[in-house]
N, C-alpha and C positions, 0 to 999 in steps of 0.2 A: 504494500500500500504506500502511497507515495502522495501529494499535492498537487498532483496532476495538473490541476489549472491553473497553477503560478507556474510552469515552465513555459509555458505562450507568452503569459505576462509581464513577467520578468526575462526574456530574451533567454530562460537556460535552458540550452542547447548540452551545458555540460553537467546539468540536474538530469536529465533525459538520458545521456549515455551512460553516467550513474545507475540509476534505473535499470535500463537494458541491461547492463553490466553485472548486476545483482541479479533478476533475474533468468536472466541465461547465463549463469555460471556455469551450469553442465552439459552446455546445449555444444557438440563438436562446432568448430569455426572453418571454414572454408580456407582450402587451402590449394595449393596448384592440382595437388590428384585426389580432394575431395571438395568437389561442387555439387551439393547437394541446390533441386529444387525445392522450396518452401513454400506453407503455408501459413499466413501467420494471424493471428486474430488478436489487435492493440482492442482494448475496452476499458472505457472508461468511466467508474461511478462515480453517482452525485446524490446528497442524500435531499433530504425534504428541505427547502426554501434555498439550498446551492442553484447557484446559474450552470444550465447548462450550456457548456459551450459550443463552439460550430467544431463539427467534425475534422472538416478541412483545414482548421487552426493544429491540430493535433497529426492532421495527419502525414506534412513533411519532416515538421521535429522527429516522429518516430520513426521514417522511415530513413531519414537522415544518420541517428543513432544506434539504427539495427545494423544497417550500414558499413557504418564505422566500428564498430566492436565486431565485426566480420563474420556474422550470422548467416548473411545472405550475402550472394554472388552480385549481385546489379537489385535494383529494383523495378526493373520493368518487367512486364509480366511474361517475359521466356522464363527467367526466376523467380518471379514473385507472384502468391495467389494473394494480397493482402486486406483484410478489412478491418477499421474501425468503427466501433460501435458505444454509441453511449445508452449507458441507463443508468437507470432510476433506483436507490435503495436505499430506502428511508432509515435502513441501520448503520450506515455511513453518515460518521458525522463532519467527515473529511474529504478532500475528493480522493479515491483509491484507482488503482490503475490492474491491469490482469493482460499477461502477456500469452500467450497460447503462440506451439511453435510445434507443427508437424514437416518430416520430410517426405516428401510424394516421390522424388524421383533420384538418380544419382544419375549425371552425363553433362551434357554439354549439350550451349543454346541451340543447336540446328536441331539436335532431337526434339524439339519442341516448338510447335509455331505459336506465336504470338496472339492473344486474342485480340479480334476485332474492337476498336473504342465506342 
């Protein structure tokens, strides 16, 4: 769990890779002869009278920070399935954050075409 919505706020980019970093501490990191493709699901709770923020606010910072702590290969979707999602949890009294990290495939971009935008 984490303050989720002060990292937009506050410009931290290095709150965020903290995060990730804590997070996925057991999660293997891509390296020249393991590129694994992911899927990753950022979520983000807010409890009763917190603002919800915009998606899209959260959603560079995280994929910036997955990133960089070397989870993922690239973020465009030859390697990356990603979604952010916010809800609602009246027992958070903070904003808390839930990373989810599945690998679907091992190989390389050509094995995989790009989905349509």
């Amino acid at each position: 769990a984490g303050k989720a919505g002060r990292f937009i706020e506050q410009g931290g980019k290095q709150a965020m890779i903290k995060l990730v970093n804590a997070y996925a501490q057991h999660v293997p990191r891509v390296t020249e002869t393991y590129r694994p493709i992911r899927r990753i699901r950022f979520t983000v709770f807010y409890g009763k009278g917190q603002r919800k923020h915009d998606k899209d606010a959260f959603d560079k910072v995280a994929k910036d920070a997955i990133k960089r702590a070397g989870i993922i290969v690239d973020d465009n979707t030859i390697w990356l399935e990603w979604e952010v999602a916010l809800e609602r949890d009246n027992a958070v009294k903070t904003h808390a954050v839930r990373l989810e990290i599945w690998d679907l495939e091992q190989g390389k971009p050509t094995q995989r075409k790009a989905k349509a935008s």
